[in-house]
C-alpha positions in Angstrom: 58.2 41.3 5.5 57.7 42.3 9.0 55.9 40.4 12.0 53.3 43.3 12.0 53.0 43.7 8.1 52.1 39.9 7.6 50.0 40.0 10.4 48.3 43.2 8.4 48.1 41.3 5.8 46.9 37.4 6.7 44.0 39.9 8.7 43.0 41.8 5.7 42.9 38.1 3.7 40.8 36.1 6.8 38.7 39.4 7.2 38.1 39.5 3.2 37.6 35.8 2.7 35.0 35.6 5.9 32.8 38.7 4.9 32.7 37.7 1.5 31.3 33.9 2.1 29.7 34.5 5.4 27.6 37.7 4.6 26.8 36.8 1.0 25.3 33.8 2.5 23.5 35.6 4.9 22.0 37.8 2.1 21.1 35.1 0.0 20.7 31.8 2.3 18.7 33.7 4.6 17.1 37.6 4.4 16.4 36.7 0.3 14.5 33.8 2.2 12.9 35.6 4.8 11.3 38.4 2.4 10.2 35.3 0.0 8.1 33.7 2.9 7.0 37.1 4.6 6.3 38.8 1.8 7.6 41.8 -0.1 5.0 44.2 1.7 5.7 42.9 5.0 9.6 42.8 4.5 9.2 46.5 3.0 8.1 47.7 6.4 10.6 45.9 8.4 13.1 47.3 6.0 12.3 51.0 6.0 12.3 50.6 10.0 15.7 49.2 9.9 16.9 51.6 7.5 15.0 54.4 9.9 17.2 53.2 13.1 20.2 53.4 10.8 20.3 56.8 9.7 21.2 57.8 13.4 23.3 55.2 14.4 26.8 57.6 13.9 25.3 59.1 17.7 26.3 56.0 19.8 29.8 56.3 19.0 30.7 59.8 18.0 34.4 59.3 17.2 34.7 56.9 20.4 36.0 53.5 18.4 38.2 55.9 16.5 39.7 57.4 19.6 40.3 54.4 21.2 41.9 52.4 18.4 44.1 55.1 18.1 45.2 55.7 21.6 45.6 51.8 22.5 48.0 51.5 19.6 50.5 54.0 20.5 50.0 53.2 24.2 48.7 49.9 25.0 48.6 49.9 28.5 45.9 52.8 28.2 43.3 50.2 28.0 43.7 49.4 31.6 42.4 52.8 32.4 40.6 54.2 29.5 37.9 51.3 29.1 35.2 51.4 31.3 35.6 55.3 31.1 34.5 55.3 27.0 32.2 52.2 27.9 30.4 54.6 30.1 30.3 57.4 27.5 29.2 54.8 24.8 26.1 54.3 27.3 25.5 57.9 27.5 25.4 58.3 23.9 23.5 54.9 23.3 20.4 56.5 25.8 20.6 59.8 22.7 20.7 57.6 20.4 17.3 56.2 21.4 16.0 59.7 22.6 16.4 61.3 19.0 15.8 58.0 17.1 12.2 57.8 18.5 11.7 61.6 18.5 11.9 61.9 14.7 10.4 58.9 14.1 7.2 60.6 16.1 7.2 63.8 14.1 7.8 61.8 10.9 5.5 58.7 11.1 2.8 59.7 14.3 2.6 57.2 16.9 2.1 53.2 15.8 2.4 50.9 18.3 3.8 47.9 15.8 6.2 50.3 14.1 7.8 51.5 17.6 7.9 48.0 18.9 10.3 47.4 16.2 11.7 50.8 15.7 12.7 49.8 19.3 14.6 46.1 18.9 16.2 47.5 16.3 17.8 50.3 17.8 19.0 48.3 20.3 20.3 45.6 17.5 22.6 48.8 16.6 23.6 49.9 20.1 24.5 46.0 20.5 26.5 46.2 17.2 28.4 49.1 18.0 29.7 47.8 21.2 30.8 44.9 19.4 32.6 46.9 17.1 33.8 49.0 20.5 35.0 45.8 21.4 36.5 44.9 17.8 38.6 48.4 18.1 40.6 47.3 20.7 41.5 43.8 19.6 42.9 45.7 16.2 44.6 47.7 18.6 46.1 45.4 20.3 47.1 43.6 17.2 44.7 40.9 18.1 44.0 40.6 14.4 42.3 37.2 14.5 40.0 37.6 17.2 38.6 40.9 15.4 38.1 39.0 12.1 36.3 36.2 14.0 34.0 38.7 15.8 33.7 40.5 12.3 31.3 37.6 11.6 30.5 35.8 14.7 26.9 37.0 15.0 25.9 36.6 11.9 27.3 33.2 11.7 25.5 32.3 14.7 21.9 34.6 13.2 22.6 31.7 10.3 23.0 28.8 11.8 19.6 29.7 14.1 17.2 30.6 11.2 18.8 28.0 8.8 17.7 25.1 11.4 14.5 26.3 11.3 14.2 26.7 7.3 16.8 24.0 6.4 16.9 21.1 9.1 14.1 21.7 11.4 11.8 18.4 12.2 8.5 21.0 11.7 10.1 23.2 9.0 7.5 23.2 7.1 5.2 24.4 9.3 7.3 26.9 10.8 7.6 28.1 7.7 3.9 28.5 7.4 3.7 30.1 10.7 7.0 32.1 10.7 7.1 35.7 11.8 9.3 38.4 10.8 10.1 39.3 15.2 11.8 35.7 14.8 13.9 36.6 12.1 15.0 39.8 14.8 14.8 38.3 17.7 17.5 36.0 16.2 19.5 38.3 15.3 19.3 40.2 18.7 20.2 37.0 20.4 23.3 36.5 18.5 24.1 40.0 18.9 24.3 39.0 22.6 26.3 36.5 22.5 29.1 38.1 20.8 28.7 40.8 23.1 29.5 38.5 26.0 32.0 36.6 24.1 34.0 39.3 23.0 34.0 41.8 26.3 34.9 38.2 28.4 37.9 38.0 26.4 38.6 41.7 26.7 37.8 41.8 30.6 40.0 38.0 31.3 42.6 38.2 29.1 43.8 42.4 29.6 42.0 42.9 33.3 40.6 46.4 32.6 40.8 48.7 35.6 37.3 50.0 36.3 37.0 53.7 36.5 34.5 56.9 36.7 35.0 58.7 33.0 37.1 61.5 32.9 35.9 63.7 30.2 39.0 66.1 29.9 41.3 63.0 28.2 38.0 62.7 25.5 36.8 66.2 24.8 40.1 67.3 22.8 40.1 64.3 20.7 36.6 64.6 20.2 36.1 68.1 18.4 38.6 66.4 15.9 36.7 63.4 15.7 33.5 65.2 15.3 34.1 66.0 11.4 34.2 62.3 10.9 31.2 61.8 12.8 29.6 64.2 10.9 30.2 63.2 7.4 29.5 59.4 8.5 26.1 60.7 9.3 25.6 62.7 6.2 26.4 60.0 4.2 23.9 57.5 5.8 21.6 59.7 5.4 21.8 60.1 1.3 22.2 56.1 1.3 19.6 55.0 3.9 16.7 57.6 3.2 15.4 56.2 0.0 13.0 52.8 1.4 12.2 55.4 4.3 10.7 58.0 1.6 9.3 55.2 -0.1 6.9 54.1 2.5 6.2 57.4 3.4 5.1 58.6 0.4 3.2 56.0 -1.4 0.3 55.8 1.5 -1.2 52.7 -0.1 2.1 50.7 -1.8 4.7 52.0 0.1 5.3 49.0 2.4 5.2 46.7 -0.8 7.2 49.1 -3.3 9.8 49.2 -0.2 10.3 45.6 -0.3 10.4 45.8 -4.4 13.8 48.0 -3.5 15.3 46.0 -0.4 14.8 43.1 -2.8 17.2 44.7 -5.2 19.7 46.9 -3.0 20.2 43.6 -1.1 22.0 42.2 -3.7 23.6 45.7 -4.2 24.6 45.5 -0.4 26.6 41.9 -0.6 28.9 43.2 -3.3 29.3 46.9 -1.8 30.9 44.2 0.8 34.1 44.2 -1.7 34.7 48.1 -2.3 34.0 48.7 1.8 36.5 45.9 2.9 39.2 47.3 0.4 38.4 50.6 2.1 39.0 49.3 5.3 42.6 48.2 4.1 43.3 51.1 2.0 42.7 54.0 4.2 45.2 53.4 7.1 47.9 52.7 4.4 47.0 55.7 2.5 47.0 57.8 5.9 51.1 56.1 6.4 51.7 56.9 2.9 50.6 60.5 3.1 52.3 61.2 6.2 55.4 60.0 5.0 55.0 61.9 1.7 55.4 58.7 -0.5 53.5 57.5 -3.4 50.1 56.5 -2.7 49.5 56.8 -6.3 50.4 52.8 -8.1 48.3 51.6 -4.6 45.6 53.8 -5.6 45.1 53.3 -8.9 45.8 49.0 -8.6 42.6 49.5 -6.1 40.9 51.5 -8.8 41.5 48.9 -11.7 40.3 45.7 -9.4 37.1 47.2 -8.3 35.8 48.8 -11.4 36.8 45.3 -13.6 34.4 43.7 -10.6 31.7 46.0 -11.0 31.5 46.2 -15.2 32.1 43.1 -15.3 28.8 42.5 -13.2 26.8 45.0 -14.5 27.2 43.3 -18.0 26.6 39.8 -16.7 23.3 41.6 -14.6 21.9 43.5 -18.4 22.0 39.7 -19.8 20.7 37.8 -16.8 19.7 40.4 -14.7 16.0 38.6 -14.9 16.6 35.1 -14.5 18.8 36.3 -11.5 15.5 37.8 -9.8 13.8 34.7 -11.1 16.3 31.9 -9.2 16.1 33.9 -6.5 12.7 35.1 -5.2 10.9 32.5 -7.5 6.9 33.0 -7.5 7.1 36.2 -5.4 9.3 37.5 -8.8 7.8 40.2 -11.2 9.2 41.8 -14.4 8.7 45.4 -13.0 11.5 44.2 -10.4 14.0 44.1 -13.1 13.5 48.1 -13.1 15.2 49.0 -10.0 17.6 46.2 -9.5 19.0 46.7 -12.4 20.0 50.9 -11.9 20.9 49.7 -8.3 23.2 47.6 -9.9 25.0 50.5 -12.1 25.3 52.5 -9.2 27.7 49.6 -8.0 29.7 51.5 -10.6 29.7 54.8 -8.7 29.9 52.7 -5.5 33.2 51.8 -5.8 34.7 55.4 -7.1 32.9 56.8 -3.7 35.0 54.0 -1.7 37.8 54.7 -3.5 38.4 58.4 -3.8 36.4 58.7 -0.2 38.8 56.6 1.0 41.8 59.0 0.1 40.5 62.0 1.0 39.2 60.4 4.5 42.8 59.1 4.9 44.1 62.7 4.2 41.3 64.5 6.5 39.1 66.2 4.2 36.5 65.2 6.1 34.8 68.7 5.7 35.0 68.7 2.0 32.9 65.1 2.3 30.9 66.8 4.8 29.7 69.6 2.0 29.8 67.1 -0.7 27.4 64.8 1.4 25.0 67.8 2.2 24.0 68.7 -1.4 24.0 64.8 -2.3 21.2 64.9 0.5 19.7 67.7 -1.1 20.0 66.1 -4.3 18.4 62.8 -3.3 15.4 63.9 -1.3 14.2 66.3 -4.3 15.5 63.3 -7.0 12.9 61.0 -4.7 10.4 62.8 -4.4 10.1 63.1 -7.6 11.0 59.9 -9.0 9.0 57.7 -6.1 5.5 59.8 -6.7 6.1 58.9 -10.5 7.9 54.8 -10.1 8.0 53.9 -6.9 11.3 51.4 -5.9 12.4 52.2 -10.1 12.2 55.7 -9.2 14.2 55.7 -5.7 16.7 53.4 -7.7 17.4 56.2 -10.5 17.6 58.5 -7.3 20.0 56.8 -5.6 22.1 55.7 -9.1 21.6 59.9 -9.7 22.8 60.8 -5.9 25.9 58.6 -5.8 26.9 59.7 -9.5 27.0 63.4 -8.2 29.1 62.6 -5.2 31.5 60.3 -7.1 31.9 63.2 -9.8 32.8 65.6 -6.9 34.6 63.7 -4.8 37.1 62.9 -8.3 37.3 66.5 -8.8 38.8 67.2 -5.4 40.9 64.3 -5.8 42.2 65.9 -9.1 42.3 69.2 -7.8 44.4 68.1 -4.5 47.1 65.4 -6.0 47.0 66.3 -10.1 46.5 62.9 -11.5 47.3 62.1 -14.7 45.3 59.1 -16.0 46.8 57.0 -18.4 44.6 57.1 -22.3 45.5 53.5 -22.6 43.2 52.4 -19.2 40.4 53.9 -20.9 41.2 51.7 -23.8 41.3 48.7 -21.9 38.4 49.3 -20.1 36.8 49.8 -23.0 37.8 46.7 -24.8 37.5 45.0 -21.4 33.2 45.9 -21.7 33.0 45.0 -25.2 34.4 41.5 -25.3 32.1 40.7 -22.3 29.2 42.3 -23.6 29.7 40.6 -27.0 30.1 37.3 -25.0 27.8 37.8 -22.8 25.0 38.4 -26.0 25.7 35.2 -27.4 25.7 33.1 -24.2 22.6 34.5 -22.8 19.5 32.5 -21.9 21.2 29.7 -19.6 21.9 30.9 -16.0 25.5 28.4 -16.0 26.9 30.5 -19.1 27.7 33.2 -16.3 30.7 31.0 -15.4 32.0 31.8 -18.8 31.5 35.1 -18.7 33.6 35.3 -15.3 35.8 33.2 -16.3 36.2 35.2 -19.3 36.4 38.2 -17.6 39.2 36.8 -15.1 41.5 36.6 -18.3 40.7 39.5 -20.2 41.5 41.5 -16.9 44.6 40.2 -16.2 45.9 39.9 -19.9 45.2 43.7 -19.7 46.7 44.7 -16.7 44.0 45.6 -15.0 44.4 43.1 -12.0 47.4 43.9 -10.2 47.7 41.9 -6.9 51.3 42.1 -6.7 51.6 45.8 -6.2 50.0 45.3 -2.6 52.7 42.8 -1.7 55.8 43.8 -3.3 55.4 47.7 -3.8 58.3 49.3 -1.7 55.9 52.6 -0.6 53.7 49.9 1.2 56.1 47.7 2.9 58.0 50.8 4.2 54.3 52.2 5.6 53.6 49.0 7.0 56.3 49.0 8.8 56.5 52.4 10.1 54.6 52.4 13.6 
């Protein structure tokens, strides 16, 4: 194994490992905290606002990051010159950004002073964010590997370790908690936003001495009309994901604030374990892109991905039909009603479709059919606005749940189909089998062990064995499987 392969690989394992214990705890030690003491109303309106400044966020970066990965790691000494030049275009785009973000959010919503206050902050949290991820770009670049898992977590670490002190270990906790306000909780995050801001450009600027110079937009403009697809679909697709608490509030005048928070309660649990398909997207796309270029077989790599992520996410839908409620129950205690259960638990079988959208997406993103994503995204927008405003006027956060479960179906169906169409795969009968058996044994288990929350150990532990006796967890094909290691090694 090569230098760079197992320094691919010791950063895909630190950059797994991290995101999946810091940002779970984040979602459960600390914004499932914040929406129990603010309130589901009160956290429903933050949360369509932050959802709002998200939809747009693709215009800050426009292809940049993706550009300037790419150009530093065929040439590295292009980041002496090339820098400050896409800093200053990322400060361009960050001033649209703001222009069309509070533009819509005008002809959508009117004027309110409280809502733009935030609608502000926010959008500055993502202009933050993506210059941390500007900055992220060229440690993986450089090959910097550690220092871009670090900063992969670094403010939300630091977010954590500010609001726990004053929940956890705060002399007047309890009265902060009495008085605590939901601009603390951003403000928070802002501040740590900051700081690894700073941090991470002081490296950049001390350690690789920049040179600073005007922008040149005849080296960006090529590179950007083929970046421009990607930056396209990216957008398309946050806006068939994000929309949902944003039609919510809009269209339930009296309960939308409060049916909002009903839906962030469950998609937030949804969003910690879409953590596991994204970050094996984040892996599997640049090997897929090696492996297509070279014309090897992507295929065992593929399907091993496949297998993993789909015995994760049956495996908790089951546990979430049998404990789904006492789940809600341990974790939003007295603020918990049964008409929760509703929408978390169709969030949680879109999980399902989740992972075949990370999955097939990812293959088709690594073999540019960015396009074909681009068209599939548009009628899933389609889709999911009609699907909502149905289903919202009618349920409220149940109804935007079987929206977005109905939305992300659609595109997963499509986006298989162009996978099948493209490569011809052949699936083997026997996985269907497996998979099959693999449901029932848990289900079965899973019916007589319900009613104690510490049975779910079983259950995983169960599930851990039945996966592996059946084949359907094969870590070994990422370390040993010939394609791979020659991919990894081809620079």
């Amino acid at each position: 194994m090569s230098n760079i392969q197992k320094k691919l690989f010791t950063n895909i394992f630190i950059l797994v490992l991290v995101n999946l214990l810091i940002k779970p705890f984040w979602t459960f030690g600390i914004d499932i905290k914040v929406l129990k003491i603010i309130g589901a109303e009160s956290y429903g309106f933050y949360y369509a606002v932050f959802n709002f400044t998200f939809l747009f966020h693709i215009f800050i970066d426009i292809g940049i990051n993706q550009f300037h990965n790419r150009e530093i790691a065929r040439t590295p000494e292009k980041l002496m010159l090339q820098y400050s030049q896409l800093l200053n275009l990322k400060l361009f785009f960050s001033f649209i950004y703001i222009i069309i973000t509070f533009s819509v959010a005008y002809f959508y919503y009117g004027y309110e002073v409280l809502r733009f206050k935030l609608l502000l902050i926010l959008g500055v949290n993502q202009i933050i964010h993506s210059f941390i991820l500007y900055n992220r770009a060229n440690f993986t670049a450089l090959f910097k590997f550690k220092l871009d898992s670090f900063f992969s977590i670094f403010d939300k670490l630091l977010s954590i370790i500010i609001v726990a002190y004053i929940f956890y270990l705060s002399p007047i906790k309890n009265s902060l908690e009495l008085d605590f306000k939901l601009e603390y909780f951003i403000y928070a995050q802002t501040f740590s936003l900051l700081v690894s801001l700073i941090f991470s450009t002081s490296i950049l600027v001390f350690k690789e001495n920049p040179k600073w110079q005007k922008l040149d937009l005849k080296i960006f403009i090529p590179y950007l009309k083929k970046t421009l697809p990607y930056a396209i679909a990216v957008l398309l697709m946050a806006l068939y994901t994000r929309i949902d608490a944003v039609m919510i509030e809009k269209l339930l005048p009296e309960t939308g604030d409060y049916q909002a928070g009903v839906y962030a309660a469950g998609y937030k649990i949804l969003d910690a374990l879409n953590q596991i398909p994204y970050l094996f997207g984040l892996f599997i796309i640049p090997v897929f892109a090696k492996m297509l270029k070279h014309n090897e077989n992507f295929k065992p790599i593929f399907f091993a991905a496949l297998k993993i992520l789909l015995s994760i996410s049956i495996g908790f839908t089951i546990v979430s039909l049998f404990w789904g409620k006492d789940i809600l129950q341990l974790l939003y205690k007295d603020l918990y009603r049964d008409t929760w259960y509703n929408s978390y638990i169709l969030l949680v079988f879109s999980f399902n479709t989740a992972v075949l959208i990370y999955t097939t997406g990812g293959l088709l993103t690594a073999n540019n059919n960015l396009i074909a994503i681009s068209k599939m995204s548009i009628v899933c927008i389609v889709i999911n606005i009609v699907l909502n405003y149905i289903f919202i006027l009618k349920d409220g956060a149940a109804g935007a749940a079987l929206a977005t479960l109905i939305t992300q179906a659609s595109m997963a169906v499509m986006q298989i189909f162009l996978v099948l169409k493209l490569w011809k795969f052949k699936f083997a009968i026997k996985y269907f089998l497996y998979f099959f058996v693999y449901t029932l044994l848990l289900s079965i288990s899973s019916y007589f062990l319900q009613g104690n929350l510490l049975n779910i150990v079983i259950v995983v532990f169960l599930g851990i064995i039945v996966a592996l006796a059946l084949n359907l967890v094969e870590w070994k094909i990422f370390l040993q499987n010939k394609q791979l290691n020659k991919s990894l090694n081809s620079k």
